[in-house]
Each structure stands twice: as C-alpha cells, then as structure tokens.
N, C-alpha and C positions, 0 to 999 in steps of 0.2 A: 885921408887925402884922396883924392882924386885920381882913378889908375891911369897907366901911362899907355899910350899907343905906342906902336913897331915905328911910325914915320917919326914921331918925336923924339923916341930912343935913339934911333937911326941917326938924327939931326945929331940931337947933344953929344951922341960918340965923334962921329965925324967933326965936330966944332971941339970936342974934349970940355965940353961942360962936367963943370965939379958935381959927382955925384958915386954914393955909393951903388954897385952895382952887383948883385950877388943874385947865381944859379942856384936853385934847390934840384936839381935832378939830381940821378946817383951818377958817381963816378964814373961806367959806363958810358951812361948818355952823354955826357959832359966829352969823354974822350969823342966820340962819334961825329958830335958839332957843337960848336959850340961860339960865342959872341965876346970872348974875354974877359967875362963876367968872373967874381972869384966863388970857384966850386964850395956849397956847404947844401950839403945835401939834406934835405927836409929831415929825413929820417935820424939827424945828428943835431937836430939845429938847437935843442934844449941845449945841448951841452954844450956847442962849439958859440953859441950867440954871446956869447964873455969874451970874444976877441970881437967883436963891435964897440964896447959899451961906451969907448969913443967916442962914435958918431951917432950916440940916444940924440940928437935935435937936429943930426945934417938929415938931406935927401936918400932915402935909400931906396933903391927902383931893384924888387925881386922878379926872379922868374922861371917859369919849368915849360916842359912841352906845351901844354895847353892851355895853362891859368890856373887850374884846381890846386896844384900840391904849392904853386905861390902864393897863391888866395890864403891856406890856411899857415900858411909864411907871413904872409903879412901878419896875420889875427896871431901868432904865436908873439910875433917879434910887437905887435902896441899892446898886447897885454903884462909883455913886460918893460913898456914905460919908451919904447921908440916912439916919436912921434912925429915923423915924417915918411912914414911909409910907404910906397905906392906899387902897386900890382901891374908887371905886363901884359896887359890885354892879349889874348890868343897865344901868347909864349913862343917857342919857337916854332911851332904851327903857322901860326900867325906869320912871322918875320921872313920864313923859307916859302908862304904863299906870294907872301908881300916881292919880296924883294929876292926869291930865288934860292 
C-alpha cells in the first residue's frame, strides 16, 4: 500500500478514523514524544506481531523517528501475511517539522 503522510495521519487522528496505529521506536523514544500510537518496538516486533493477528486485512499505519526502522516494519509485518500496511512518511521527524 501506498505510505501515509504526517497531514493525512494528522487528519485521520483528529477525525478518529478506524485504523491501526503502531510506533516501532524503543521505549525510550516513545517515553520522550510520542503520537498515541501503541509502542512495539521494532527490535521485538518478530515476537510481539501475534497480538495483531486480528487485524491481518484492517489499515495498519507504522512508525519511527525517520521512516527507516517502519519501513523495515512494514516488510517484517506483509511478509507475514498483513495486508494493509502503510509507512509514515518522515516519522516523527517529519510530524515535529510539520506540525511542531
């Protein structure tokens, strides 16, 4: 799927559009700032991605600081059979340039 931008994420929060929304930063980061997203941090995601297996066909919108460690979030999470997956563009980079 198609990755998602900071205004579009932005929109669908604020409107509470249905969608799952999951940080891969570590814990750390997560404590520091963070968008409400639920924390599973890249480095755990093999083992913790069996409390999704729910939502293999909803919207699931990852993200980390930059893109790179949701980027390889996304490729972890459609190799094992998710199939709506979409990447935040720039991560919180992006959101805190964007919007402060």
């Amino acid at each position: 799927m198609q990755d998602a931008t900071v205004s579009e994420v932005k929109k669908r929060l604020e409107h509470e559009d249905p969608f799952i929304f999951i940080d891969v930063r570590e814990p750390w980061e997560y404590e520091e700032f963070n968008l409400g997203a639920k924390s599973m941090p890249l480095s755990t995601l093999m083992n913790t991605a069996s409390e999704l297996l729910d939502h293999k066909d909803d919207e699931i919108i990852v993200h980390c600081r930059s893109g790179a460690r949701s980027m390889q979030a996304k490729m972890i999470l459609e190799s094992m059979g998710f199939t709506k997956v979409r990447n935040l563009t720039g991560g919180i980079l992006a959101w805190q340039t964007q919007f402060g």
